[in-house]
C-alpha angles and dihedrals in degrees: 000000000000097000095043087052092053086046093055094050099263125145128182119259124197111233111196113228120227110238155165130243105268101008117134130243137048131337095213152008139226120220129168117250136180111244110235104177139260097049095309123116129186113229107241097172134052117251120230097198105023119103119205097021126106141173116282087028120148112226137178115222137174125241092210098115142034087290125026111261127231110232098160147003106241101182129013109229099213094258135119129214123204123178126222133205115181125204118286087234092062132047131214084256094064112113105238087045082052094048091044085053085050104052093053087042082058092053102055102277129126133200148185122217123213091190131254112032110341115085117170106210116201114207110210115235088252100049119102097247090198087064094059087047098055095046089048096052094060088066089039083054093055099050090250095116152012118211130181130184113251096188119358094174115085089183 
């Protein structure tokens, strides 16, 4: 997917994550974005760790280092992000999550996958949110998977 991404324009940008002192994990993340002049990107992935970031997004960044770096969000781009964990016990290979995958793929969503349990799901401008929702929360009743929303405001 990289080198389709740098065909098609793309460059990486750097996204700093919010955290606490102490917490673990990252402290940023790296997304593709469309360059569109004067320090602003367009948001052409979908973050895992971000919150309040979605695809179509338009950011500043800075140039100031290897790769540009986010420092605000200047227009929302209509999407949500929600971010999904499934099960230990399962992996994003296992047929019902790739059926799951498939059925939101079919709607209009797109996602990204980070194996073997973490999927983004961006949810286009046009799509019932409350339906997604709804099919999501099924797998999160059974124990299969954990979802959050990322950013649930598309303004």
């Amino acid at each position: 997917m990289d080198e389709a991404q740098r065909e098609a324009g793309y460059v990486r940008i750097v996204v700093p994550l919010d955290r606490d002192p102490g917490d673990d994990g990252p402290d940023d993340e790296w997304v593709w974005a469309e360059p569109l002049g004067a320090g602003r990107y367009r948001i052409e992935s979908t973050p895992f760790f971000a919150y309040g970031l979605s695809h179509g997004d338009v950011v500043c960044a800075s140039d100031t280092t290897d790769l540009p770096r986010m420092s605000d969000v200047e227009r929302k781009g209509g999407h949500r992000t929600l971010r999904v964990a499934v099960d230990p016990q399962w992996t994003i290979e296992h047929p019902d999550i790739r059926e799951l995958l498939a059925g939101f793929a079919d709607a209009g969503c797109s996602w990204e996958s980070m194996p073997p349990q973490i999927i983004a799901l961006d949810i286009p401008p046009d799509l019932d949110v409350e339906r997604v929702v709804e099919v999501l929360q099924g797998p999160f009743d059974e124990g299969i998977l954990i979802w959050e929303w990322a950013d649930p405001r598309p303004c």
